[in-house]
N, C-alpha and C positions, 0 to 999 in steps of 0.2 A: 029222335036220338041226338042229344045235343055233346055227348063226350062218347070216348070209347075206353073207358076205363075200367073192362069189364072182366080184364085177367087175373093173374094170382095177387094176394097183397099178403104181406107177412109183418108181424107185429113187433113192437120193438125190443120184447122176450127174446123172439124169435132170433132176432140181428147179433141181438148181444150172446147169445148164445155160440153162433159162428164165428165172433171176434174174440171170443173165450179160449174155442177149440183152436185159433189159431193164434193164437196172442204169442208163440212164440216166434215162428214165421214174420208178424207183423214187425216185433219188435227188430227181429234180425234185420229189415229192411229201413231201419233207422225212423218208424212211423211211431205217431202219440193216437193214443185210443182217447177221446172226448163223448163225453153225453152232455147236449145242452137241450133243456124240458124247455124252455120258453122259446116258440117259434120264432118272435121275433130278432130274439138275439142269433137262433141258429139261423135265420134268411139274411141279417145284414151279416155273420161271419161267411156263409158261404157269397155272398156279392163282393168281395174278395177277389172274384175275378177278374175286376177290374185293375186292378193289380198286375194281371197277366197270367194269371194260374187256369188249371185245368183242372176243372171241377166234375166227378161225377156224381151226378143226382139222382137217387135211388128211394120212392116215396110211393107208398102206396099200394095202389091195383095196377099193374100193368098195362099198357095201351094195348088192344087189341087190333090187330091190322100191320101195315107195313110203315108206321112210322113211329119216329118218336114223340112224342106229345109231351115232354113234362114230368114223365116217374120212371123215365128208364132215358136217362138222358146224359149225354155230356155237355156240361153248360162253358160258355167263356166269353172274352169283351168283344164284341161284334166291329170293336172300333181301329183294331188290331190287322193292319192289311196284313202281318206275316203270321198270320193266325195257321194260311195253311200248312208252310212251314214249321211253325212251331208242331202242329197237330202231328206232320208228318216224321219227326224228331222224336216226340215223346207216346204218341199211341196210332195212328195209320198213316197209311202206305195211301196216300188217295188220291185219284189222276188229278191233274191241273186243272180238265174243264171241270169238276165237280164242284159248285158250287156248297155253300153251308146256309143253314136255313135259320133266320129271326122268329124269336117266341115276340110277338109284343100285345101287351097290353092292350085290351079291345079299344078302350076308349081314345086310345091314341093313334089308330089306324089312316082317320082322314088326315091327320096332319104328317103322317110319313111315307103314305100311299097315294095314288093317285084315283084310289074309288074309298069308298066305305062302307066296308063289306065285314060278315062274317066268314070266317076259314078257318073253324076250329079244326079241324082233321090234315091241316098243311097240305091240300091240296089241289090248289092254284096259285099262278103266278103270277103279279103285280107291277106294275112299275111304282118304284121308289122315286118319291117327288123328285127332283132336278139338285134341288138346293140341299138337300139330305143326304146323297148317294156317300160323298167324301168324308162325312162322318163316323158311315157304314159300310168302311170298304172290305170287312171279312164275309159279309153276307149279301153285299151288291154283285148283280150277276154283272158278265161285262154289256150288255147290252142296256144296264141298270133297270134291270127289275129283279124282285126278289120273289123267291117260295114263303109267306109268310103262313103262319099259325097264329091266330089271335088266341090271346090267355083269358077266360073272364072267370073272375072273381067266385063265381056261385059254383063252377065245375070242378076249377083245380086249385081252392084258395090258398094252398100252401105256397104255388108255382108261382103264382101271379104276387105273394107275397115278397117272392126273391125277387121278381121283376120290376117291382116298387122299391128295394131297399135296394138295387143295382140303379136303380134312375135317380137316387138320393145321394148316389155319389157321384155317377154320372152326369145327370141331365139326359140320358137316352133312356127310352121306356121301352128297352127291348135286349135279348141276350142274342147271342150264337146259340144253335141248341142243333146236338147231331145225335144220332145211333149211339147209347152205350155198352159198344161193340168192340173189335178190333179182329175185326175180318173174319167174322163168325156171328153168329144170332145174336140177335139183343141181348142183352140178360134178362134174368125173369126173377131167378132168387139172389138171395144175398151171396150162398156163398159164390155165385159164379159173376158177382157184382166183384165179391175181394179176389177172386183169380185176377181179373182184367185189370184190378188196380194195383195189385203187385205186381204181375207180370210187364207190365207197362212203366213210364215214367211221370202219370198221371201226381197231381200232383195233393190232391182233397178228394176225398173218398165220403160222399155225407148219406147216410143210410138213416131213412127214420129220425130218429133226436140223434142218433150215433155218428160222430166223425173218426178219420183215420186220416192224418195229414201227416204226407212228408215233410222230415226234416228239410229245410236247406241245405243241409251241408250232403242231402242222399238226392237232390233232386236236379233235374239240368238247369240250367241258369236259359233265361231269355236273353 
């Protein structure tokens, strides 16, 4: 078993149909409904996070198990120390020791880790080279190790394509990556992906080829 990608997945009929039923809700909250068909261009709009935004990532078949992997995820800049304040601002309430957990890139694992390992399922914790920790201060634990999840290319190439066009703008080959939750179960389907993103101050909604991005002028400022 090399992914646990084994839950629901719905297709982008599917998405667009719930963005349909709610198009008037969506509009009231000052958001644009986008379809972009070419992956690449929808993985470098959503690496945007770098930017400071708060990205939910909605792609796929569901993680099976108690973590997020990659298709039910909230993505953001790992580089961001007031990450968990901002988190805590715009979508949870989450204690102070809780740490937030790195997607990165497999092949880039020995040069930001201190082993060279696989951890597709984020479950084990690492120490964060020495010289790296300060670049990574929203996912470095205080003891500087991190929970990481290696991304590879053949399991989830959509995920690992965002974490390429996030290191294009970066230089880091690795996201934030938490529950896309907000103190209730993951989501599974769309529409209780667009509950969470309206109900919240989230700020990029990307489903499938489908986005819903707030406005500026409806969104909190950083």
């Amino acid at each position: 078993m090399d992914h646990a990608y084994w839950g629901p997945g719905f297709s982008d009929e599917q998405v667009h149909a719930v963005l349909t039923a709610r198009e008037a809700e969506i509009a009231a909250q000052g958001c644009v409904v986008e379809r972009i068909e070419d992956e690449g261009a929808l993985c470098r709009m959503t690496a945007a996070v770098a930017d400071g935004l708060v990205v939910g990532w909605f792609q796929g078949r569901m993680e099976w198990g108690p973590r997020a992997l990659g298709n039910r995820s909230i993505i953001c800049d790992p580089r961001r120390a007031d990450m968990k304040d901002i988190f805590n601002l715009k979508i949870k309430r989450r204690e102070s020791f809780r740490p937030f957990a790195p997607s990165i890139l497999r092949e880039a694992v020995p040069e930001w880790f201190e082993v060279d390992d696989d951890v597709p399922f984020m479950m084990q914790v690492y120490q964060i080279r020495e010289q790296k920790r300060a670049l990574i201060p929203a996912v470095t634990h205080v003891d500087g190790s991190g929970r990481l999840q290696t991304v590879h290319r053949d399991t989830n190439p959509r995920y690992y394509r965002l974490i390429e066009a996030f290191q294009d703008i970066s230089g880091i080959p690795l996201v934030l990556n938490t529950s896309f939750n907000e103190n209730e179960p993951v989501v599974c389907r769309p529409e209780e992906a667009l509950d969470c993103f309206l109900r919240t101050r989230m700020d990029l909604l990307v489903m499938g080829t489908w986005s819903v991005r707030r406005q500026a002028d409806n969104a909190i400022g950083l």
